[in-house]
C-alpha positions as CSV (number, residue, x, y, z in Angstrom):
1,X,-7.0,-26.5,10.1
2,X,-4.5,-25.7,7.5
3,X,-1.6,-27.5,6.8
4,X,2.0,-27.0,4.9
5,X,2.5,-23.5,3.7
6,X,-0.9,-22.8,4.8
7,X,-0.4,-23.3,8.7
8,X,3.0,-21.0,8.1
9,X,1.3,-18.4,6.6
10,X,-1.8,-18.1,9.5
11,X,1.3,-17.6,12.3
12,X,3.4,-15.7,10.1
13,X,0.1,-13.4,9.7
14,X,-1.4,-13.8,13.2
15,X,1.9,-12.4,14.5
16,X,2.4,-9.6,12.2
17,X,-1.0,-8.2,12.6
18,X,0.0,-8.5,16.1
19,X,3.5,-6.6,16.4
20,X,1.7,-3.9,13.8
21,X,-1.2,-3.1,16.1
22,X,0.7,-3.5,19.3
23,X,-1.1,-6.6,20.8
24,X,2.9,-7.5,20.7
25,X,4.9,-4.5,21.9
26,X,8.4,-3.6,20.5
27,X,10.8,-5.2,22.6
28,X,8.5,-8.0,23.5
29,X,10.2,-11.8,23.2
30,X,8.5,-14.1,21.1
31,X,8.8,-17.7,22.2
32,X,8.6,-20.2,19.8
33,X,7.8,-23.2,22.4
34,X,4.5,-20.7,22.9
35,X,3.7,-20.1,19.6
36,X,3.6,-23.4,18.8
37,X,2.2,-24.4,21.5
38,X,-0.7,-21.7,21.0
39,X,-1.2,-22.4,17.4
40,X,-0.7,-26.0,17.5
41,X,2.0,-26.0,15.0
42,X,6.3,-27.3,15.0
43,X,9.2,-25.2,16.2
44,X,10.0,-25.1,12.4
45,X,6.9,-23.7,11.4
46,X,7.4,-20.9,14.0
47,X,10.9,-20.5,12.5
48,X,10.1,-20.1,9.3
49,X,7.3,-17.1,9.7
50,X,10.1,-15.1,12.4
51,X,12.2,-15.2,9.4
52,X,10.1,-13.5,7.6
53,X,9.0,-11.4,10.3
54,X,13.1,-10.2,10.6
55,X,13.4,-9.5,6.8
56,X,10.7,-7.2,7.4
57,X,12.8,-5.9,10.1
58,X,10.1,-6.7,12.9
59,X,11.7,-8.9,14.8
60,X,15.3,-9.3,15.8
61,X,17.2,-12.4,17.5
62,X,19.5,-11.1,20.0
63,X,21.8,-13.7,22.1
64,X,20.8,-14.8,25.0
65,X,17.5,-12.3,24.8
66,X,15.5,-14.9,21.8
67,X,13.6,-13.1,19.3
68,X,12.5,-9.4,19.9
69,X,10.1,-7.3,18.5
70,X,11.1,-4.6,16.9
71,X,9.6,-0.9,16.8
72,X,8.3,0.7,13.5
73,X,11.4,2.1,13.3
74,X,12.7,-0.7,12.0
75,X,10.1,-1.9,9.9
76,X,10.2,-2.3,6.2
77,X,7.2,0.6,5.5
78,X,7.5,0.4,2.5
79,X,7.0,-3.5,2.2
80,X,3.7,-4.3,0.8
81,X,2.9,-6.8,3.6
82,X,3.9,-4.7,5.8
83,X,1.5,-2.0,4.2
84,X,-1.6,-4.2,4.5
85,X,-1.1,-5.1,7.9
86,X,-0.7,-1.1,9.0
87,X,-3.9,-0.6,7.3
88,X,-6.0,-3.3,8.7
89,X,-4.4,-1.8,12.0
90,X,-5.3,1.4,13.9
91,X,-2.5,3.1,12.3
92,X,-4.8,3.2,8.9
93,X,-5.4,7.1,8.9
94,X,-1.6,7.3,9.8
95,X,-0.1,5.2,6.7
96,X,-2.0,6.9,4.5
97,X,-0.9,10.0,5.1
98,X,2.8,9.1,5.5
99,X,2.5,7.3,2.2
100,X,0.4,9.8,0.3
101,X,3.0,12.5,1.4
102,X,5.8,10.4,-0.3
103,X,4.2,10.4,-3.3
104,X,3.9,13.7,-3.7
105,X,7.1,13.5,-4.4
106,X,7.5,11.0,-6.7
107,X,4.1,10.7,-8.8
108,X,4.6,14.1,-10.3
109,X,8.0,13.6,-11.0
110,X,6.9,10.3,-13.1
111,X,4.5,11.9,-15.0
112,X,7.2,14.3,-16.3
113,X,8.9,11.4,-17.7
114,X,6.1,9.8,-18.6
115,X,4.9,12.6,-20.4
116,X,4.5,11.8,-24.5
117,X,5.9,8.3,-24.1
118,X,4.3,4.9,-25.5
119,X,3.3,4.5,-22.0
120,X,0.9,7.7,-21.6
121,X,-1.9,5.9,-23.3
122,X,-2.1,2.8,-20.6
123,X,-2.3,5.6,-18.0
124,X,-5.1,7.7,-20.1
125,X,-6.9,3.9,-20.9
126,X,-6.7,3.2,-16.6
127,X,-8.7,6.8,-15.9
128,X,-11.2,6.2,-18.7
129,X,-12.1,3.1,-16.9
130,X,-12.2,4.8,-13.7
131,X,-15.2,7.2,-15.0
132,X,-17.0,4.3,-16.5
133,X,-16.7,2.5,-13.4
134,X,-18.0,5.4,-12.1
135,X,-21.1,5.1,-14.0
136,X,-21.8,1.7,-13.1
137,X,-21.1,2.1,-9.9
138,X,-18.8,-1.1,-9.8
139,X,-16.1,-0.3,-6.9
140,X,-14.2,-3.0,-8.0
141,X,-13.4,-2.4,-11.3
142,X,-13.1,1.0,-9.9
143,X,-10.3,-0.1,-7.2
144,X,-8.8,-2.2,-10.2
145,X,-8.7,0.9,-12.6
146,X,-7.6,3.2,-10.1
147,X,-4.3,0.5,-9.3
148,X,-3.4,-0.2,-13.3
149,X,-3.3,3.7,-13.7
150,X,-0.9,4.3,-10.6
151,X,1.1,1.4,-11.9
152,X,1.1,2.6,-15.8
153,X,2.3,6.0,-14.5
154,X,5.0,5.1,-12.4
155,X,6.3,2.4,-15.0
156,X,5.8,4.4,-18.0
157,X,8.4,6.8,-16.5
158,X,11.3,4.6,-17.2
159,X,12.9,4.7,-13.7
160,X,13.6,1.3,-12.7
161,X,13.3,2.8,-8.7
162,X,9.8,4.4,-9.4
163,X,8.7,0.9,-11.1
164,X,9.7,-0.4,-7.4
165,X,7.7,1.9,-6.2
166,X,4.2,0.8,-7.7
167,X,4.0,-2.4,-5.7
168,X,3.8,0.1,-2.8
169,X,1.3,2.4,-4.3
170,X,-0.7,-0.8,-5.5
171,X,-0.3,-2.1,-1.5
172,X,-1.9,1.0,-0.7
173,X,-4.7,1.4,-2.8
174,X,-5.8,-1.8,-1.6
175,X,-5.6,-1.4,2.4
176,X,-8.7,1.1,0.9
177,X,-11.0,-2.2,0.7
178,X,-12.2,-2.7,4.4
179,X,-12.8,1.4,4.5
180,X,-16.2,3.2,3.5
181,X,-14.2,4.6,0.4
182,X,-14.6,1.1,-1.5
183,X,-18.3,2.0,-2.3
184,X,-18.9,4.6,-5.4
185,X,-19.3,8.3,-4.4
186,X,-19.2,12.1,-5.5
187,X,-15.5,11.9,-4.4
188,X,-14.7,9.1,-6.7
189,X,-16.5,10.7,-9.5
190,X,-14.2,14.0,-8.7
191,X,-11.1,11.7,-8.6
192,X,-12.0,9.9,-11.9
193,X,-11.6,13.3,-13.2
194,X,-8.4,14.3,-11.7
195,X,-6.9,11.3,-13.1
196,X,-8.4,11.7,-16.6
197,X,-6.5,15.3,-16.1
198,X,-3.6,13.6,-16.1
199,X,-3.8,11.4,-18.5
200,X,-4.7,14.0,-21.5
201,X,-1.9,15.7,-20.1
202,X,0.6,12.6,-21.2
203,X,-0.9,12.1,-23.8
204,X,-1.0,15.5,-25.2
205,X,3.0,15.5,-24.1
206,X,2.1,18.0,-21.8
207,X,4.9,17.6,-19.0
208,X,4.3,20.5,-16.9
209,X,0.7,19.9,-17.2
210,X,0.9,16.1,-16.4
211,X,3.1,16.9,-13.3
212,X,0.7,19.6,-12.2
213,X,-2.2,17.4,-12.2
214,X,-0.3,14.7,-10.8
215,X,0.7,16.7,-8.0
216,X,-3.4,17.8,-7.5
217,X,-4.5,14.1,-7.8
218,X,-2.3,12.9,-4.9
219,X,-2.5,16.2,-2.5
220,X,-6.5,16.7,-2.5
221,X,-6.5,13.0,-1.4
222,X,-4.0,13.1,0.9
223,X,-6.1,16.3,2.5
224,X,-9.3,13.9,2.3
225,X,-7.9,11.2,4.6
226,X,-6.7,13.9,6.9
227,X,-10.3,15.1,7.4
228,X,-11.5,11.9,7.5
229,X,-9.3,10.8,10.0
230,X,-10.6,9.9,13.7
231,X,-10.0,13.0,15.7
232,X,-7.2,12.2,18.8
């Protein structure tokens, strides 16, 4: 059984996978006596994670109601606990999507700024380990290559809000883990390259170019999770 921050943490996650996947409905009460009671835990234990559940704007106290769950409305999407838990949910196919749509319309943007900058090299270095990767067929260092370049291209633009932004990207790239797209493919071989597109592009100076690639990189794989998503 864990104890101190570790018996915090299992409600706080236990009760978020739960709101996110709809075990907990929005407008459901959450009762502390209950969920201490169920997890064998103090009140202030329970406290503590619905705290953090409400800065993430899924829950709500409301007088003389208690504490409600809150729709996805609400919900901080862009959180990155907030993106794992969506992606361990049935809403996977879904927050990909949503998210790889946003970032069409920020990740070519950033490589226009990033574009001949110091930081077009750390981008350029992140794809080249992607191909070798490749070659060893080592996912991991894949998944890790794949997350240093989003983060070198959004923080190598300069813009304090895209910097922001790479936690997210880096949230999403790893809610990828638990799919079938972790192992090494021919798609990941053809993504390798669209990244290494993009990073002679910035290093060459190429802004037009960089955001053009960019812009290919993120849209053929938001079109690939669309096909790959379970039919309704």
């Amino acid at each position: 059984m864990p104890t101190g921050r570790g018996l915090h943490a299992h409600v706080l996650e236990t009760l978020g996978h739960r709101i996110v996947d709809g075990t907990l409905a929005a407008g459901t009460v959450v009762r502390p006596e209950l969920v201490a009671g169920e997890f064998g835990v103090s009140r202030s234990v329970v406290r503590e994670a619905l705290r953090v559940l409400q800065s993430l704007g899924l829950v709500e106290p409301r007088q003389r109601v208690g504490t409600q769950v809150l729709g996805i409305g609400s919900w901080e999407l862009l959180a990155p606990t907030v993106i794992r838990w969506r992606g361990a949910s049935p809403s996977y196919f879904i927050q990909q999507r949503e998210l790889l749509e946003l970032r069409l319309g920020v990740e070519p943007v950033a490589a226009t700024l990033t574009a001949g900058t110091p930081g077009a090299a750390a981008v350029l270095a992140a794809a080249t380990d992607m191909t070798a990767a490749c070659g060893r067929e080592d996912s991991r260092a894949y998944l890790e290559a794949d997350v240093r370049f989003h983060r070198a291209l959004l923080t190598g633009s300069g813009n304090a809000v895209f910097t922001h932004f790479a936690g997210t990207v880096e949230a999403l790239l790893r809610t990828r883990t638990s799919e079938s797209r972790d192992t090494i493919t021919r798609w990941t071989r053809d993504a390798a390259a669209r990244h290494e597109a993009v990073g002679l592009a910035l290093v060459a100076g190429d802004a037009a170019g960089a955001s053009a690639a960019a812009g290919e990189l993120v849209r053929v794989t938001r079109d690939e999770f669309i096909a790959e998503a379970p039919q309704a």
